[in-house]
VOPAGU-2260 file (C-alpha; in pm, 1 decimal, decimal comma):
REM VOPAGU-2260
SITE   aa  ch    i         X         Y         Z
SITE  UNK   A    0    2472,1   -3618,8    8220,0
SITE  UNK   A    1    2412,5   -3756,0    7879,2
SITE  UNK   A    2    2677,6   -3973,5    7900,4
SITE  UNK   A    3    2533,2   -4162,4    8182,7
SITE  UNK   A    4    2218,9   -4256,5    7931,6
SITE  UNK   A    5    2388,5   -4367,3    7635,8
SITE  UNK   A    6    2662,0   -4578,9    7750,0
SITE  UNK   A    7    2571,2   -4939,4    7677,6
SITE  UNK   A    8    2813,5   -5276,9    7652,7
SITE  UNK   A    9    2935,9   -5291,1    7372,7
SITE  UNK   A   10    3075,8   -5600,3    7214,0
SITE  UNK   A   11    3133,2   -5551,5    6865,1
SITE  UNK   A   12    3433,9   -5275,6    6720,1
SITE  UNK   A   13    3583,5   -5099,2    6399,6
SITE  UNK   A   14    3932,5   -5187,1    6350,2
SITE  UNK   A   15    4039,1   -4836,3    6414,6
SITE  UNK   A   16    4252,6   -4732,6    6679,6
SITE  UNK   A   17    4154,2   -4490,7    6949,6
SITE  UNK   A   18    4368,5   -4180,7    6970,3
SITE  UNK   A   19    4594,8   -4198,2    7270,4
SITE  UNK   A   20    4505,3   -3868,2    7406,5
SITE  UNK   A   21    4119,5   -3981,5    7420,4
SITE  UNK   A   22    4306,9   -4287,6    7620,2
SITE  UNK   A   23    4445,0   -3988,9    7881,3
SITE  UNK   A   24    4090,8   -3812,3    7908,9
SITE  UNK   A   25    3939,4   -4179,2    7970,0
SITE  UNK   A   26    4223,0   -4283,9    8248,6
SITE  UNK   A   27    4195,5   -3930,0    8396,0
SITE  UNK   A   28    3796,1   -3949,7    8454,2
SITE  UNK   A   29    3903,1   -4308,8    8589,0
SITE  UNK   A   30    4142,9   -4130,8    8898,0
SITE  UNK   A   31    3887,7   -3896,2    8934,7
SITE  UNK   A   32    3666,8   -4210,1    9121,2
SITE  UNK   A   33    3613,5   -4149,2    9466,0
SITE  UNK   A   34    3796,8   -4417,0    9692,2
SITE  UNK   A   35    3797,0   -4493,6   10047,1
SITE  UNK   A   36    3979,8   -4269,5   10283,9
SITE  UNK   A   37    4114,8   -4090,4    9945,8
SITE  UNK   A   38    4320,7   -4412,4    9930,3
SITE  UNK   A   39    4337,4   -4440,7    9559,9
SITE  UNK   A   40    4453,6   -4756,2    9518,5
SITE  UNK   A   41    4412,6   -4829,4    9107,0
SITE  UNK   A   42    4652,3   -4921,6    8891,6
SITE  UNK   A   43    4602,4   -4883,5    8539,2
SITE  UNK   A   44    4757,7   -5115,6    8230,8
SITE  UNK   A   45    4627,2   -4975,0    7835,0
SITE  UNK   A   46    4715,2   -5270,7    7610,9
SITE  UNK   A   47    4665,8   -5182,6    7244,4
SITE  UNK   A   48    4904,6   -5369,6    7019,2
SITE  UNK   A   49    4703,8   -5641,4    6876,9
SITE  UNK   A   50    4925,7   -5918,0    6900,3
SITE  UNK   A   51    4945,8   -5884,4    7265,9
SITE  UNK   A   52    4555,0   -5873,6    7288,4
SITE  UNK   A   53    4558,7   -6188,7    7087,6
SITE  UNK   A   54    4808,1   -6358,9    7306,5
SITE  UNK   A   55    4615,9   -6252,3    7618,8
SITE  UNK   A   56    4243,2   -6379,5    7478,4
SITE  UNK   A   57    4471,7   -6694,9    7420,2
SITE  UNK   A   58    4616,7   -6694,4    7728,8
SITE  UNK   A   59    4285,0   -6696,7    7965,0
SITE  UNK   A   60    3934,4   -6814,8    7835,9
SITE  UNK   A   61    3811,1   -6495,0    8063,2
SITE  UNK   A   62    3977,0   -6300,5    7808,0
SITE  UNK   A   63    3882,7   -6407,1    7446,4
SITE  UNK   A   64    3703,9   -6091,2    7342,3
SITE  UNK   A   65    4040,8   -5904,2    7344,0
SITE  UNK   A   66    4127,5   -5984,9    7029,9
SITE  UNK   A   67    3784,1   -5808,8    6899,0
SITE  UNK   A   68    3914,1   -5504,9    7057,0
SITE  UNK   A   69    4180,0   -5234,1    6941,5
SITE  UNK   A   70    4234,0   -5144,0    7242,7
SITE  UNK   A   71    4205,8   -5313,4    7651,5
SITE  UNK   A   72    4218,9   -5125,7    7963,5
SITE  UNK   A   73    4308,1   -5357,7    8250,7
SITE  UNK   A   74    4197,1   -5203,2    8635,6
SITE  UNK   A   75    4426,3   -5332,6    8900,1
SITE  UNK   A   76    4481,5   -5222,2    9281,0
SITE  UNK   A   77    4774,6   -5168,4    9511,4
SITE  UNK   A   78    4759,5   -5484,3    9768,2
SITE  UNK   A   79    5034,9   -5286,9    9996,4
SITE  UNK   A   80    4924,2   -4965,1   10199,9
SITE  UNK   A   81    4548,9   -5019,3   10169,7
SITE  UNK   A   82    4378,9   -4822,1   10444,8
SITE  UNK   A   83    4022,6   -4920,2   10392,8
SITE  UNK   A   84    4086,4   -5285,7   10197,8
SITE  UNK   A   85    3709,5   -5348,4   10302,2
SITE  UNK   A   86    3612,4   -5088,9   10034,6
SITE  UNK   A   87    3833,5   -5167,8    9735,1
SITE  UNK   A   88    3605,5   -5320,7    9542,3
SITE  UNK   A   89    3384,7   -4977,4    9568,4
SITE  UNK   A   90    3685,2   -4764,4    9470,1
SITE  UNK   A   91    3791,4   -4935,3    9192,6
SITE  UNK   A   92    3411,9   -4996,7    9055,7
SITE  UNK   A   93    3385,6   -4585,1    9108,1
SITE  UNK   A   94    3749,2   -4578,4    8902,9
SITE  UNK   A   95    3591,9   -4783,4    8608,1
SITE  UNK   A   96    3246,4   -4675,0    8607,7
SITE  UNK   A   97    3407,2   -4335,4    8560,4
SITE  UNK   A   98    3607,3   -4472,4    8261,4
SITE  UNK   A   99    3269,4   -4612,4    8077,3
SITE  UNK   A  100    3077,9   -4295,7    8108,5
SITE  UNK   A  101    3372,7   -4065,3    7960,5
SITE  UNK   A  102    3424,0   -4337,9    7645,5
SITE  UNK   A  103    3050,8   -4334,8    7594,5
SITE  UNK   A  104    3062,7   -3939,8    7583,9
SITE  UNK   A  105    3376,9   -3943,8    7363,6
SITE  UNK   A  106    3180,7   -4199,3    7144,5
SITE  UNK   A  107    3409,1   -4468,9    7207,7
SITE  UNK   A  108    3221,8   -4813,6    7324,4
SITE  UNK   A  109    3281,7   -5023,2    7570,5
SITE  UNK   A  110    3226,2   -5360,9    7790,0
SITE  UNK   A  111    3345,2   -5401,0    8114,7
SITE  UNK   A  112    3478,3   -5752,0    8209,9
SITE  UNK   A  113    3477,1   -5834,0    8576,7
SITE  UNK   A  114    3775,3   -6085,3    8710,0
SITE  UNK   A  115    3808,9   -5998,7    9090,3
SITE  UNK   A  116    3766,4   -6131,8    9328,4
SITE  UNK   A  117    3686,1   -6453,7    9112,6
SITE  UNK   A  118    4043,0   -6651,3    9212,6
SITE  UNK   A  119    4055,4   -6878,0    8909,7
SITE  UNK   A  120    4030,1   -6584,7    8661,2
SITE  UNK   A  121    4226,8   -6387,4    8868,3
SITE  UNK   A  122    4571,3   -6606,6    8882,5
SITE  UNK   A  123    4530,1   -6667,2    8491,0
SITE  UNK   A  124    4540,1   -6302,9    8388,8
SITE  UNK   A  125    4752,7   -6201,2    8675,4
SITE  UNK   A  126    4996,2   -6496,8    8517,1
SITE  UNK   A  127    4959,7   -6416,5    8154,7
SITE  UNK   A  128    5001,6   -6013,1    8221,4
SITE  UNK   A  129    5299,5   -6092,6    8458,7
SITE  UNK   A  130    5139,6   -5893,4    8713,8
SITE  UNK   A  131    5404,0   -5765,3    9006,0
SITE  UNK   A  132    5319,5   -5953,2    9328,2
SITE  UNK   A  133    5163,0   -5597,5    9501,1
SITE  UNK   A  134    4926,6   -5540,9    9261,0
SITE  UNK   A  135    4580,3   -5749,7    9222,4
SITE  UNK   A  136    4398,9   -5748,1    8884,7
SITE  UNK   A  137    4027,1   -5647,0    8906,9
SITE  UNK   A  138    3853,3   -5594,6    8550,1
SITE  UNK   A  139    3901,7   -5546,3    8187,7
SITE  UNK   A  140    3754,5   -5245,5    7990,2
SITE  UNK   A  141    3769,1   -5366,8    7649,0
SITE  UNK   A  142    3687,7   -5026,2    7410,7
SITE  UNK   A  143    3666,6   -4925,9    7063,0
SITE  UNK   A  144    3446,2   -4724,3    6827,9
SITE  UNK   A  145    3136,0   -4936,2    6807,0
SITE  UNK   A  146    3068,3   -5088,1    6451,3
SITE  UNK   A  147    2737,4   -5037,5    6514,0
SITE  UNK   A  148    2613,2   -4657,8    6463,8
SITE  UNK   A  149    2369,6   -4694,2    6714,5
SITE  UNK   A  150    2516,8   -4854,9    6959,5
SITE  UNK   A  151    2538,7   -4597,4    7228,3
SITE  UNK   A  152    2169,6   -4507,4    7229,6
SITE  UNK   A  153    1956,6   -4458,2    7522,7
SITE  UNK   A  154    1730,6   -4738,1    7623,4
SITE  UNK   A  155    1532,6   -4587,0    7957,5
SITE  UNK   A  156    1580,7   -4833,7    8200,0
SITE  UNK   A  157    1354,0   -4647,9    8481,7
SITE  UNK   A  158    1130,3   -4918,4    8677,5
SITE  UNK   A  159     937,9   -4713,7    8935,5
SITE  UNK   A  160     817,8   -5033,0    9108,2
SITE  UNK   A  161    1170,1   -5077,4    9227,1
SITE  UNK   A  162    1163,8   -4692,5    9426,6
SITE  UNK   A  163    1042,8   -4687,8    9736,0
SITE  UNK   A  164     951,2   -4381,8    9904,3
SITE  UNK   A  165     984,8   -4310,7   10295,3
SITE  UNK   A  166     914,5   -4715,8   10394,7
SITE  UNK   A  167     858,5   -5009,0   10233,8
């Protein structure tokens, strides 16, 4: 559960790449998400050569931090054969929560960059990724190993006032 008290945004990343089988671990905690009806709609699109994140933080304003990134994970879902589409923005939020936690316990930072179901942002990184017509974008992961040593520390964010107990 540690993870779940040191993962923090994180904006600000060493040059170095991240190892493509801490990529795997990452993705795999993301398909671990629960979705609706076990529908598992995500889609999943690691970007890590840094021309193309340069050409994609050109490409959409939404997008500029890219290039301060070594590596991007973009979250998309399946727009064909949803069977609960009331709930995909819950399944895919589970899907990349899930990927935040395991980078923050693999020491890897990250900052999660919502797009969906905001239209304008959505058409201009759908159009610069040349995203097939089934699949909707949703957010952006950008990750790296934080420049900062202390980046990923825990900061208890606990306010009691907002618990209620039995009624309000």
């Amino acid at each position: 559960m540690n993870m779940i008290f040191k993962r923090r945004s994180v904006r600000n990343y060493l040059p170095d790449p991240i190892e493509k089988e801490k990529i795997e671990i990452i993705l795999r905690a993301g398909m671990q998400a629960p979705s609706a009806r076990n529908q598992r709609p995500w889609r999943f699109l690691v970007v890590q050569d840094c021309k193309e994140l340069e050409r994609l933080a050109e490409a959409a304003p939404n997008l500029r931090r890219l290039n301060e990134a070594p590596a991007a994970i973009f979250t998309f879902f399946d727009k064909e054969n949803l069977l609960s589409p009331l709930f995909v923005q819950q399944d895919l939020s589970s899907a990349t929560q899930n990927m935040l936690l395991q980078a923050a316990e693999l020491g890897i930072g990250t900052c999660w960059h919502g797009l969906y179901p905001n239209t304008e942002r959505t058409e201009l990184v759908n159009k610069a990724l040349g995203t097939p017509n089934n699949l909707e974008v949703f957010s952006v992961i950008t990750l790296g190993y934080p420049k900062d040593p202390n980046a990923l520390h825990f900061v208890d964010r606990f306010e009691p006032e907002k618990v209620y107990y039995e009624k309000f």
